[in-house]
Phi, psi and omega in degrees: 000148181260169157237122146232114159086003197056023159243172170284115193227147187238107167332121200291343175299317218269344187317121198262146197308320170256090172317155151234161165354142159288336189208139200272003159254003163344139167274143188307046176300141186230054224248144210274163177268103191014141180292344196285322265240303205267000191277117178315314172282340175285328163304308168322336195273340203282043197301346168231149184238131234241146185206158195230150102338134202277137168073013198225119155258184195236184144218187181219184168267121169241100163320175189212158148251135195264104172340174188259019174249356190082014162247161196284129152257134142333141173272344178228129175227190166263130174237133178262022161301130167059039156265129200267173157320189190030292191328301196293252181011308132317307184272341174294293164336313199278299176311289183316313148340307191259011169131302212295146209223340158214165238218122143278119208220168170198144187284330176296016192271311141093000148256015189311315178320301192295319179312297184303334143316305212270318164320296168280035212213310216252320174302285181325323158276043154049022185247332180245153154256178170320269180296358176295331190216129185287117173239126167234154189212169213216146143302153170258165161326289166291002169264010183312306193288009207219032208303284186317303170317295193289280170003270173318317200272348167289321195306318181269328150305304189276023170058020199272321173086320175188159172280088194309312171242120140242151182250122195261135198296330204167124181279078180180138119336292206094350166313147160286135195120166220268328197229180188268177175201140338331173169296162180280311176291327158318291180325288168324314154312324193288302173314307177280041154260333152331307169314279168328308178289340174079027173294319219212147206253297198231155174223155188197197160272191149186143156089012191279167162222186198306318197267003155270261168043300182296314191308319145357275203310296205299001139232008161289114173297341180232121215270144189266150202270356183221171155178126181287103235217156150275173204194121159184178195257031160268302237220085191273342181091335230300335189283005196247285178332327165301286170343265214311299175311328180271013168225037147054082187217118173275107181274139137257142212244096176303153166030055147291354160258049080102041167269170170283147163305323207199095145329325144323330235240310168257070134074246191267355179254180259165075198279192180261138193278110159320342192264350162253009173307147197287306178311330151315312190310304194313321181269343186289335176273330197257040149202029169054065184216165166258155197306309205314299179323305190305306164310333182297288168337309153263011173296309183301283197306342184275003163119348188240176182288177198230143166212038194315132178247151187217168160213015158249162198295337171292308191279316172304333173277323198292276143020284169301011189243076212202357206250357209232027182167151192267181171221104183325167157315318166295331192273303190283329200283353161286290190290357181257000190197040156262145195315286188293146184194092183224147161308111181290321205239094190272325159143354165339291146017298213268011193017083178287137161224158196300007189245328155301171127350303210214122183276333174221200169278313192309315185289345196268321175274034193022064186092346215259056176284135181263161203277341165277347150263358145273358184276343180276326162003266177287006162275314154327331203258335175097023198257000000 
């Protein structure tokens, strides 16, 4: 056995057949592993497997950035989309446990309850707190009108007492019509009343493109101090990721292994995955990690925070070993400059049409489109 990071990590020859639990009262969860995870050639690279000792915490090295209000985020977190009840619950427990200090949320996620569980589960027993831990958490959409109502009742779900970051979720509603509705700037405001009130610590984004990002700053009284984007080296971003440092703005970096949210999402097609890209493989065999790391890894070195989401004890454990080696120069600037590059989450979801805000992707992202994802567009669409 190795000690990394003050966690347990076992050869996989050496590996005993069951794992174990973060808690020996746990429920007998058994949860399948990403599909990239599961992918055969990627599997050889996975040579080891992550383990906790039951009832025992850790800590690791988590670097922080310090906002542009002066508070700290942590850079590696959890992201908790589409964690069902028990799963999220179970996998929040074991991160915490395992070190990890923030926490991703959504009301739209539609567990923040189960989140909140996992939260009061973990505060009683007195070793992490409250203030102990970064939670951020987003609007939802249909909650443009109503900002304070939603707030407090995330605030009450997740046992939080206050929020450190809220996010507005998306710049869109679901309304019919030339503009959104409420206005984005109403929206904005009602959020920094948040602030003022002391609901909420940092207020931001999420899902922006530059050039709203500026119109924002040209009336915010209260400049948003992060803002959440996808980020990964299928999608590097980079013109957003620029932007945002020169306007002392913090990214954070959603699907940093860069999988789709939904196979559903593209129909019948089938993108191509980073974690099974040939170069992704070469380094995870030359530094004996697995691709998921190697994705991490570089998102932290490409400069924004992190939020990987897992939800088994290999991975959530797994996940954190990640503080304690680099990816030579040479090395990031290979993953920094492959060639495919497309949005897993283009917003499609949201079936922009000309009787909307915003008529395809391209108008919603404002140009900051890869050229394979209009083209699967217009394949879809039938153009």
């Amino acid at each position: 056995m190795q000690r990394v990071c003050g966690l347990t990590r076992t050869p996989l020859l050496q590996r005993p057949q069951r794992s174990l639990l973060v808690r020996s009262q746990c429920r007998s969860l058994r949860l399948q592993a990403p599909a990239e995870y599961l992918d055969s050639s990627a599997a050889t690279i996975n040579t080891e497997k992550y383990s906790m000792a039951p009832d025992k915490y850790t800590t690791i090295q988590n670097p922080t950035a310090t906002l542009s209000n002066g508070h700290k985020i942590p850079l590696f977190g959890l992201g908790t989309w589409r964690g069902e009840a028990g799963q999220v619950e179970n996998a929040i427990e074991m991160a915490l446990r395992a070190g990890y200090r923030h926490i991703d949320c959504a009301a739209a996620y539609g567990n923040e309850d189960a989140v909140g569980e996992a939260f009061s589960n973990i505060f009683k027993e007195g070793k992490v707190s409250r203030k102990d831990v970064w939670i951020t958490s987003k609007l939802n959409n249909p909650d443009h009108g109503r900002v304070r109502e939603a707030c407090q009742q995330t605030i009450k779900d997740l046992k939080a007492e206050y929020l450190d970051l809220y996010l507005m979720h998306w710049p869109l509603t679901g309304n019919k019509g030339k503009t959104v509705e409420p206005p984005i700037k109403d929206t904005w405001q009602e959020m920094e009343k948040l602030v003022d009130d002391g609901l909420v610590k940092s207020i931001g984004i999420s899902n922006f493109s530059c050039k709203k990002i500026d119109t924002l700053l040209s009336y915010a009284r209260i400049k948003p101090v992060a803002v959440q984007v996808e980020v990964h080296p299928y999608f590097r971003n980079q013109k957003l990721v620029d932007h945002c440092k020169a306007k002392n703005i913090h990214v954070t970096a959603y699907s940093p292994m860069g999988t789709p949210p939904s196979s559903a999402m593209f129909k019948d097609y089938q993108p191509a995955l980073v974690m099974n890209d040939p170069v992704v493989k070469e380094l995870a065999q030359k530094y004996n990690k697995n691709v998921g790391q190697i994705c991490i890894k570089w998102g932290l070195q490409h400069g924004t925070s992190v939020i990987p989401k897992a939800t088994s004890e290999d991975h959530v454990v797994g996940n954190a070993d990640v503080f304690d080696w680099e990816l030579s120069s040479e090395d990031f600037e290979k993953l920094s400059t492959l060639k495919h590059q497309m949005r897993m989450l283009d917003g499609r979801i949201w079936d922009f049409s000309p009787e909307k805000p915003y008529h395809d992707i391209s108008d919603f992202w404002d140009g900051e489109v890869p050229e394979s994802n209009l083209e699967l567009e217009r394949k879809q669409i039938g153009m």
